[in-house]
BAMARKE-785029 format. One record per residue (C-alpha): z, x, y. Coordinates in Angstrom, 2 decimals. Example, Ala and Ser with C-alpha at 12.3 -4.5 7.8 and 13.67 -1.06 7.14 Angstrom:
<rs>
R  zz  xx  yy
R  7.80  12.30  -4.50;
R  7.14  13.67  -1.06;
</rs>
This chain:
<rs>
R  zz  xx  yy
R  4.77  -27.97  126.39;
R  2.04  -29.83  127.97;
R  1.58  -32.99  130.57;
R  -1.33  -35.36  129.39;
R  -2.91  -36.71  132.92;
R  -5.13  -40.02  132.28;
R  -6.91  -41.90  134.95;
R  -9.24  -45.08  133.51;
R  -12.30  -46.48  135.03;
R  -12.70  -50.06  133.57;
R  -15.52  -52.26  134.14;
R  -14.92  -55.93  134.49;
R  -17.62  -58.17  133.51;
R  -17.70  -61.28  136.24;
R  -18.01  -64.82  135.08;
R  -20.79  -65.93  137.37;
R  -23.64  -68.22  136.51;
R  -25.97  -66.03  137.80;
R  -26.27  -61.60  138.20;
R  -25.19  -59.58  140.74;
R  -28.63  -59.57  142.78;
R  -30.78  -62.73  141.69;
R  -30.34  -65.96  139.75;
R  -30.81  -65.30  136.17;
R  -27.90  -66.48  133.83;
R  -25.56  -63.93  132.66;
R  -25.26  -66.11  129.49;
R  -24.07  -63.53  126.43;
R  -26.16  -64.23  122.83;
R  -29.52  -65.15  124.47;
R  -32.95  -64.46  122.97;
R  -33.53  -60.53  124.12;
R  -34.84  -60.12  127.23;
R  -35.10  -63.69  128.31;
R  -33.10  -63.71  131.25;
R  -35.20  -61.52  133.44;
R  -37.21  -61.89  136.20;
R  -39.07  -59.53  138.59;
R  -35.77  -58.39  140.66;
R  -34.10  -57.74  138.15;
R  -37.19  -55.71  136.25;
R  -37.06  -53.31  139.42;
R  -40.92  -54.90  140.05;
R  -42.47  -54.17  143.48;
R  -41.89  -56.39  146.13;
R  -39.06  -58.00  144.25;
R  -35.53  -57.49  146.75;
R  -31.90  -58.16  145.39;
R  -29.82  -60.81  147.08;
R  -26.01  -60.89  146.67;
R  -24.41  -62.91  144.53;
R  -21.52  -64.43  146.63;
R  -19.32  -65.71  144.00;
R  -18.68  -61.87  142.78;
R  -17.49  -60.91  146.06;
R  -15.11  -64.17  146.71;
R  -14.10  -62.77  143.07;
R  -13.46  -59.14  144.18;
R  -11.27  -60.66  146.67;
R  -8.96  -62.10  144.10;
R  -8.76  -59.26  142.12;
R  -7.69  -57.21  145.23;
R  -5.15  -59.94  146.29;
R  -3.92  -59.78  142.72;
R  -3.01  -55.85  142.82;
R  -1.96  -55.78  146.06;
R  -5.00  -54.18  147.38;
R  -6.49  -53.42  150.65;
R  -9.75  -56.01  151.35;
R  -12.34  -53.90  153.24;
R  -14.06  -55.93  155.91;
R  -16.70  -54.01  155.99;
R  -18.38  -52.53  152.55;
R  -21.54  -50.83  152.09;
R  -23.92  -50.85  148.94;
R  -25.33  -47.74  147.73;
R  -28.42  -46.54  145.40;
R  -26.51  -44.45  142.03;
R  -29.87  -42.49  141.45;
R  -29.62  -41.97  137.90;
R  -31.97  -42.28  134.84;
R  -30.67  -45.65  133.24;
R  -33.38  -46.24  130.26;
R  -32.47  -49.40  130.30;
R  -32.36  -50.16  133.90;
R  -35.94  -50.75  134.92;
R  -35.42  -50.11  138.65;
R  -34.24  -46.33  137.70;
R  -31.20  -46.03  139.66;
R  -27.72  -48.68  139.85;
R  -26.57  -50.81  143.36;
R  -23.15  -49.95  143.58;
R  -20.13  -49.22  146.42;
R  -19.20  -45.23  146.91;
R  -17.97  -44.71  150.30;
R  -16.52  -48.19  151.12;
R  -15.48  -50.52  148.58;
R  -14.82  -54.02  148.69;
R  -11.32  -53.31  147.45;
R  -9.17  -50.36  148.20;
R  -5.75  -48.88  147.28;
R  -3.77  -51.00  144.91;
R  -1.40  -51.12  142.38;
R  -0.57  -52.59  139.03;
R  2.79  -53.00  137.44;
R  2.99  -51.69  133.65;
R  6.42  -52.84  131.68;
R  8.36  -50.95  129.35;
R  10.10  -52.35  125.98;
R  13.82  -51.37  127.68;
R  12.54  -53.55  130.86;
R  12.07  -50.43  132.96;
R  8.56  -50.68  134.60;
R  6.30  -48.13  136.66;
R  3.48  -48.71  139.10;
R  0.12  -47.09  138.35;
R  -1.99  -46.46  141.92;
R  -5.85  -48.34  141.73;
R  -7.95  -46.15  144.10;
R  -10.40  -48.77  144.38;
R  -12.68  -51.61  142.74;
R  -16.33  -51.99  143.62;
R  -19.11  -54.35  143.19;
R  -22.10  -53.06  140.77;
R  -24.59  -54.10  138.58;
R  -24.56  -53.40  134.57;
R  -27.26  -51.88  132.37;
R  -29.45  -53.53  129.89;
R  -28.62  -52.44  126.02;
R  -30.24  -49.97  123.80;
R  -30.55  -50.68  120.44;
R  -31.87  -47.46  118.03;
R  -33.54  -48.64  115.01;
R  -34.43  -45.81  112.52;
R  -37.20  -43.21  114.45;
R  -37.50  -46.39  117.69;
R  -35.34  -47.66  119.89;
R  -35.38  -51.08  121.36;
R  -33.97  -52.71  124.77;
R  -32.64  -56.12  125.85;
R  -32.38  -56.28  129.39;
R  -30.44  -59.39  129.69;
R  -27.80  -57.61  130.56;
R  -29.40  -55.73  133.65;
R  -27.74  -56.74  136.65;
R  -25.07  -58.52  135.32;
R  -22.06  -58.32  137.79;
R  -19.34  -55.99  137.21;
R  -16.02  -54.57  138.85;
R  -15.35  -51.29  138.44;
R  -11.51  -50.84  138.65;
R  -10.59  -47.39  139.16;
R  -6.95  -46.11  138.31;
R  -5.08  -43.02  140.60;
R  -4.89  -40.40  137.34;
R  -1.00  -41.94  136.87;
R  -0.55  -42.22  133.31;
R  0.97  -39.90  131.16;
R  0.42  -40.97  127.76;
R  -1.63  -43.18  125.66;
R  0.81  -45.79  125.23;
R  0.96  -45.94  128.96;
R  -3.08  -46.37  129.67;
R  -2.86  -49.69  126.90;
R  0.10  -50.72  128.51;
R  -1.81  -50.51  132.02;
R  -5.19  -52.55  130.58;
R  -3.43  -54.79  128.93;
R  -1.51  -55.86  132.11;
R  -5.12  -55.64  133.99;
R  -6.87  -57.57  131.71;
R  -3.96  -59.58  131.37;
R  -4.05  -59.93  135.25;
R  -8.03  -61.07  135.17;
R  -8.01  -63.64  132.75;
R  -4.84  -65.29  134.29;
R  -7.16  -65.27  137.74;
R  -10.24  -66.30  135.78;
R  -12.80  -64.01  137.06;
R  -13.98  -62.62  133.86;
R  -13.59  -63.69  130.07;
R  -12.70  -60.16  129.48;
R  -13.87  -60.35  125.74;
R  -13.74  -56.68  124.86;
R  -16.00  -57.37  121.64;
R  -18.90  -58.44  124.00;
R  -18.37  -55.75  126.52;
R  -16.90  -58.05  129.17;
R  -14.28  -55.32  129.61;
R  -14.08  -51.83  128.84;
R  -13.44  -48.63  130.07;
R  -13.91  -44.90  130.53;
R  -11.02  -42.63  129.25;
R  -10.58  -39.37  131.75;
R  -8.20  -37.33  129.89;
R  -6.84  -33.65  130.56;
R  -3.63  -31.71  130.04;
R  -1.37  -29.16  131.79;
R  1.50  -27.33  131.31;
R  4.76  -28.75  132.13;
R  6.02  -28.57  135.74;
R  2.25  -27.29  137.02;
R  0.79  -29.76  139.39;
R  -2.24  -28.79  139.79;
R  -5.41  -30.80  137.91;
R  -7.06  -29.24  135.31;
R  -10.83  -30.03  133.48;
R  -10.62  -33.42  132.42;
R  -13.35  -34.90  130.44;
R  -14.46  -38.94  130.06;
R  -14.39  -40.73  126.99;
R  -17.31  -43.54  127.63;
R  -17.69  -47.49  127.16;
R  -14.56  -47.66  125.19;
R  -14.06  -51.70  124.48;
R  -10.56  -51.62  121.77;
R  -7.34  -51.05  122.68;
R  -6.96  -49.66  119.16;
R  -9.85  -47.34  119.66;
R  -8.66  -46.46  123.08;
R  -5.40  -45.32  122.07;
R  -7.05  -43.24  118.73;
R  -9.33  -41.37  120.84;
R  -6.72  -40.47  123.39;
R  -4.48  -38.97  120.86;
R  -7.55  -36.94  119.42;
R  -8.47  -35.53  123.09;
R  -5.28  -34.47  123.99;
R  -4.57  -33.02  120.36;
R  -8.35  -31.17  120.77;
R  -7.81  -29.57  124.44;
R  -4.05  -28.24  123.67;
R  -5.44  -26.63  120.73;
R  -7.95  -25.02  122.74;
R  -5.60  -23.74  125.42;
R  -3.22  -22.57  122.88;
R  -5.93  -20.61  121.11;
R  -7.67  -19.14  124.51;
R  -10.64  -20.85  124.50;
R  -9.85  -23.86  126.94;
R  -12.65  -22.64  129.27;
R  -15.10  -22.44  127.13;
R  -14.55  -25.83  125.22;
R  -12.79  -28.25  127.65;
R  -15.48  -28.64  130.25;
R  -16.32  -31.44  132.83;
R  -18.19  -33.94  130.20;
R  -18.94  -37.34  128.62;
R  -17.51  -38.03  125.30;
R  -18.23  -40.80  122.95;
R  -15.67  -41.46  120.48;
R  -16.26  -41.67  116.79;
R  -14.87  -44.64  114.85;
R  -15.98  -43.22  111.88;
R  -14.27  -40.14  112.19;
R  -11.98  -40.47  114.53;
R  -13.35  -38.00  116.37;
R  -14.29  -37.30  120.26;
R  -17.91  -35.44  120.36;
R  -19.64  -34.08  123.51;
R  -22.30  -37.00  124.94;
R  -23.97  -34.98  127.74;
R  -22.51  -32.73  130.55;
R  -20.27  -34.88  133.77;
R  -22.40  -35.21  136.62;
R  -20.81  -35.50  140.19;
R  -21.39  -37.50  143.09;
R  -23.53  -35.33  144.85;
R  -25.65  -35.85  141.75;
R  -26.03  -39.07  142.07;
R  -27.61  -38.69  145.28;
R  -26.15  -41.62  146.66;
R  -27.28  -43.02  149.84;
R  -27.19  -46.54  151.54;
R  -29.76  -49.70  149.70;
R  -32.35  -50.14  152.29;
R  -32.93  -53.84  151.17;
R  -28.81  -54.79  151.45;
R  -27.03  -54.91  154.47;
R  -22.95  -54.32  154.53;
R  -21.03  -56.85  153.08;
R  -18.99  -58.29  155.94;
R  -15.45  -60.49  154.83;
R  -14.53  -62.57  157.38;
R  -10.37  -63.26  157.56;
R  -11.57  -67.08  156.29;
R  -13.08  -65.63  153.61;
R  -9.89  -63.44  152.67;
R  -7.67  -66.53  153.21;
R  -9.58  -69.24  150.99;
R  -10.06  -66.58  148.23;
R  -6.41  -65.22  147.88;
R  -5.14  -68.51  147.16;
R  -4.87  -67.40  142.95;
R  -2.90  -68.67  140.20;
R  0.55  -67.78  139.49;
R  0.22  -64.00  137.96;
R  2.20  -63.22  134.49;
R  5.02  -60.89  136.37;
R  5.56  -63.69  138.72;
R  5.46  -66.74  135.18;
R  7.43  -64.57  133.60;
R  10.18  -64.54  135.82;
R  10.08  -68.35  136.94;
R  10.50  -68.05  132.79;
R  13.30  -66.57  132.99;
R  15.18  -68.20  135.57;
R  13.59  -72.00  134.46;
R  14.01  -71.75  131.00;
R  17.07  -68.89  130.26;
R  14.19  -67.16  128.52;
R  15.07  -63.29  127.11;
R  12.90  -60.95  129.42;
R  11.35  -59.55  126.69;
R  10.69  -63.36  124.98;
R  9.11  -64.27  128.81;
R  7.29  -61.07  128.76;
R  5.17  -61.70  125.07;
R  5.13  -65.03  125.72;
R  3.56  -64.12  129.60;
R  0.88  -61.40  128.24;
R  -1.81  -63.82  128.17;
R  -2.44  -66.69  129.85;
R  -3.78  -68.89  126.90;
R  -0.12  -68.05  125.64;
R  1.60  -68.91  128.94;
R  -0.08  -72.14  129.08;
R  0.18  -72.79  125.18;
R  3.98  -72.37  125.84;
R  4.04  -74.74  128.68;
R  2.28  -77.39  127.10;
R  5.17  -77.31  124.49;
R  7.50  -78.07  127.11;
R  5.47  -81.23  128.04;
R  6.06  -82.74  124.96;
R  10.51  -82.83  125.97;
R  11.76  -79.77  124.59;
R  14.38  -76.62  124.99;
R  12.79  -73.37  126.81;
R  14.46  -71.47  123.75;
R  13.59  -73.20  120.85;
R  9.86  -73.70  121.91;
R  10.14  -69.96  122.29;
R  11.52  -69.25  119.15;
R  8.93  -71.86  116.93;
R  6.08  -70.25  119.27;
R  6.84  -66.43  118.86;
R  8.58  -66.17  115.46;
R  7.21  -69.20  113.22;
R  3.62  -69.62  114.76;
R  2.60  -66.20  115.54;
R  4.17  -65.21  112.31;
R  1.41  -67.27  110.40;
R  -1.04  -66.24  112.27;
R  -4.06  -64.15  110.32;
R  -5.61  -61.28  111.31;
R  -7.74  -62.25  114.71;
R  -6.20  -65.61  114.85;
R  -4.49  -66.56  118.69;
R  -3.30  -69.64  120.09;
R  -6.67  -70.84  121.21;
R  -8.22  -70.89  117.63;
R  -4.60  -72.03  116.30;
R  -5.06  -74.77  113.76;
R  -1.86  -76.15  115.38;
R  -1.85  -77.03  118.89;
R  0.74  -76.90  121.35;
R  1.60  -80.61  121.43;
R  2.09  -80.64  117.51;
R  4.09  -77.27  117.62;
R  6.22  -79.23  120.96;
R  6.52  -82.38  118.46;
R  7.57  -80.27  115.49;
R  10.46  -78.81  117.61;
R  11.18  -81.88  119.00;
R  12.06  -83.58  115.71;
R  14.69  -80.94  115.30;
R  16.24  -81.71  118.33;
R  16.52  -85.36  117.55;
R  17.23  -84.81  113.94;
R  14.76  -86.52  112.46;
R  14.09  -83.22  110.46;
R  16.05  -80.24  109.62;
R  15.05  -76.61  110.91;
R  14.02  -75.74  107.39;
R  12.31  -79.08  106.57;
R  10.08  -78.29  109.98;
R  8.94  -74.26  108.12;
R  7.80  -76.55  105.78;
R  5.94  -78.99  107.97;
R  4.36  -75.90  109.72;
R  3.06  -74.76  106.67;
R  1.49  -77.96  105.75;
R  -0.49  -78.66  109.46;
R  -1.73  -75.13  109.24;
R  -3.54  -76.04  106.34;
R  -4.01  -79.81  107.07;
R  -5.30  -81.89  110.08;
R  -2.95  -84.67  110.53;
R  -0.05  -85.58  113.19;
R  3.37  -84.59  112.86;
R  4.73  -87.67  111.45;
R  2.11  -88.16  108.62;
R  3.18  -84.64  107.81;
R  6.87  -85.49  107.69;
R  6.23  -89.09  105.77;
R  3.91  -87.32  103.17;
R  6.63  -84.77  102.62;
R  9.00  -86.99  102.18;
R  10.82  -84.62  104.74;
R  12.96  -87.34  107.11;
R  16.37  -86.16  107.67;
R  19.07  -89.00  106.37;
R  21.43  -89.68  109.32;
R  22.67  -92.52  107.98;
R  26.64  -92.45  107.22;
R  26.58  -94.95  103.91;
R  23.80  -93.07  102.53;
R  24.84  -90.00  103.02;
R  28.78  -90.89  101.74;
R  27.11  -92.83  98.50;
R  25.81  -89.32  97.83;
R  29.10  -87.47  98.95;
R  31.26  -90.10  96.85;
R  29.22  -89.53  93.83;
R  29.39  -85.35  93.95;
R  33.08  -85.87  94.73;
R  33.48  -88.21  91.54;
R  31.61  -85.73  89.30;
R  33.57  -82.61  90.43;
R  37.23  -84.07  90.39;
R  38.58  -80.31  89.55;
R  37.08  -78.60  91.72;
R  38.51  -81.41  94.83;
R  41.91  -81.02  93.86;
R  41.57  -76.80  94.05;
R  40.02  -77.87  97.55;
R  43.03  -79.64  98.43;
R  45.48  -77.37  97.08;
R  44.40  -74.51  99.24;
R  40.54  -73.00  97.89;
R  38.64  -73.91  101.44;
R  35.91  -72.16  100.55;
R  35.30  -74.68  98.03;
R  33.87  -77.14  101.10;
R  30.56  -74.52  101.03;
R  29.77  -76.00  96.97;
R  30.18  -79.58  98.02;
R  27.84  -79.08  101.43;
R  25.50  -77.45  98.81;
R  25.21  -80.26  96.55;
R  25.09  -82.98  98.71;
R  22.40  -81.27  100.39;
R  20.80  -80.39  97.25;
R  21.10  -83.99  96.28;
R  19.63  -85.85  98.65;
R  16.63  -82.73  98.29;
R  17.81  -81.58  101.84;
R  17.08  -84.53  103.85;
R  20.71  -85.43  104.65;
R  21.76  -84.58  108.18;
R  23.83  -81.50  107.65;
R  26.04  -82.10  110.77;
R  26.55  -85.71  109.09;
R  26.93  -84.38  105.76;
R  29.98  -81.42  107.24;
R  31.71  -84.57  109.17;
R  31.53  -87.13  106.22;
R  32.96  -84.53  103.61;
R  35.57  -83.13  106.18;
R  36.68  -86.79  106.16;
R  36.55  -88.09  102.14;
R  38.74  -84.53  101.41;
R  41.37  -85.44  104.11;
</rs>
């Protein structure tokens, strides 16, 4: 039996207006390689300037995890051949981050949790992007210097379902604190997989090797499965030495396959040493105090859920695993409505129509029509089945509640003569099957509740319609 050991290194694209060390826009879709200048290009002369709003950033990121803030951070040259990083070689932190130890909260299904250790998270720049056409290849530099935080996990995971668990919570955690879109499809956040195994009850830490730029939770959790499957089979068959070796994998969507991308380098070959055109970056204790003020984080929503509404944890946790759904849910409850029920019509009946790719944000219904469509249940102007219906119809249609209701014809009847000129009239038809009633068959009430409801085509108020009967078969 074997222990799978996973540690993650995920790169958070920042949300600035401008990169990491001069003031091009960090705009995504742009005309290739028209958001460049001479820094940037690694020109002569040209010196990098920090970008400000990605360390006030950092900061809230580290408050976030419960990090240490280091005062005092220095910026380092990561000589490496980048070919599409003009300058040749990457600013980033090695000795002394801007963020140090941390720790981030995963939750289990049963509600048992367990903290994963973040070693650190330092400021760099990105890379530009390669494009291979055919027998050329072609670069957009863009990208190139574009802000990033590197988060990097203590190797704390034990399983693949534990590594999504722990970026979904992170990326979960930097969206709520809005210092990066985090959309995986454009690269705004993704990761490198370390994976490696050992047998059961050894501690020590065995040859692990790095699956790079991963960017799908799907993906991510594929490729970890393959990995492990690929270096068990190698120690089982004596050959873990010679095939598990410190490397960079890519892995193949295709194929579903991990395949060797070039051999692991380590720090020393990186030949890192201090930017002689940066000085340290020094946080003063205003600095740390105006930029941990954040926004309520989703372990912290999703227990004010809990308490507030008499949510189920697990209802406040899915509800709590973004913030567009956090505030989708509380904008429901603006409209006058039960913490359960807006639950309920948000998790079950909305996200159960949902298409493939579809969310809240590009939800053809919005929260205030989803809050009104409850809300008529509550009041009984409709029935709970009448509103599946009236779902249905604004998911396909752009109008208000009520037009949808009106052009329907969907209005519960609460009225008592209306409703008793229909009960009056099934009771007159079925004389038989009222005197069985009487003389002992109570389940005979069910057929008249049926056909009063089925005669007014489900609009009568079935609390009405129960009361009213209960009284005519006195």
């Amino acid at each position: 039996m074997f222990e799978v050991i996973i540690g993650l290194e995920v790169h958070a694209q920042l949300n600035t207006n401008s990169k990491l060390w001069c003031s091009c826009a960090t705009s995504f879709g742009e005309k290739p390689n028209t958001n460049v200048c001479p820094t940037c290009l690694g020109l002569p002369g040209a010196l990098p300037v920090l970008n400000k709003e990605a360390v006030f950033k950092a900061i809230q990121l580290g408050t976030a995890i419960n990090a240490k803030i280091n005062k005092k951070s220095i910026f380092n040259r990561k000589n490496y051949f980048y070919p599409d990083l003009p300058t040749g070689y990457q600013i980033s932190q090695f000795e002394v981050p801007v963020v140090g130890m941390g720790e981030i909260i995963i939750d289990f299904d049963d509600g048992s949790t367990k903290t994963i250790g973040v070693t650190r998270a330092h400021l760099e720049n990105d890379a530009g992007k390669n494009s291979h056409c055919g027998d050329h290849s072609q670069v957009d530099l863009n990208r190139a210097g574009t802000p990033l935080l590197e988060i990097v996990s203590e190797p704390d995971m034990r399983s693949a379902d534990e590594a999504i668990r722990y970026l979904k919570k992170l990326h979960s955690i930097v969206k709520y604190i809005d210092i990066s879109n985090a959309n995986m499809a454009e690269g705004s956040f993704r990761c490198d997989v370390n994976v490696s195994i050992r047998p059961k009850g050894d501690t020590k830490l065995y040859t692990r090797c790095e699956i790079k730029n991963m960017n799908s939770f799907k993906f991510i959790e594929k490729a970890i499965a393959y990995e492990v499957q690929r270096q068990i089979e190698a120690w089982e068959d004596g050959v873990y030495e010679q095939e598990v070796v410190q490397e960079t994998r890519l892995f193949d969507v295709n194929t579903g396959e991990t395949r060797s991308m070039r051999g692991k380098e380590d720090a020393a070959d990186y030949r890192y040493f201090p930017d002689p055109d940066l000085l340290p970056l020094i946080i003063t204790d205003e600095m740390i105090e105006k930029y941990s003020q954040i926004p309520e984080l989703p372990d912290a929503k999703k227990e004010r859920f809990v308490k507030e509404f008499g949510l189920k944890v697990y209802d406040a946790g899915v509800i709590c695993s973004t913030v567009e759904m956090a505030n989708y849910f509380e904008d429901m409850l603006k409209v006058g409505i039960s913490g359960k029920m807006a639950t309920t019509w948000l998790t079950v009946e909305l996200l159960g129509r949902f298409s493939e790719g579809m969310n809240v944000t590009t939800s053809p219904v919005d929260a205030t029509k989803l809050g009104t469509i409850v809300k008529a249940i509550e009041n009984g102007t409709i029935s709970g089945k009448a509103a599946k219906e009236v779902l249905d119809y604004l998911m396909k249609n752009d109008i208000q509640v009520d037009e949808a209701i009106e052009k329907l014809d969907l209005k519960q009847v609460s009225d008592d003569g209306a409703i008793l000129a229909i009960i009056d009239e099934i009771l007159a038809n079925n004389q038989d099957k009222v005197e069985q009633y009487k003389s002992g068959k109570d389940k005979l009430f069910g057929f008249f509740v049926g056909q009063t409801m089925k005669a007014s085509k489900g609009t009568a108020n079935p609390q009405k319609v129960n009361e009213l009967l209960k009284q005519r078969l006195a």
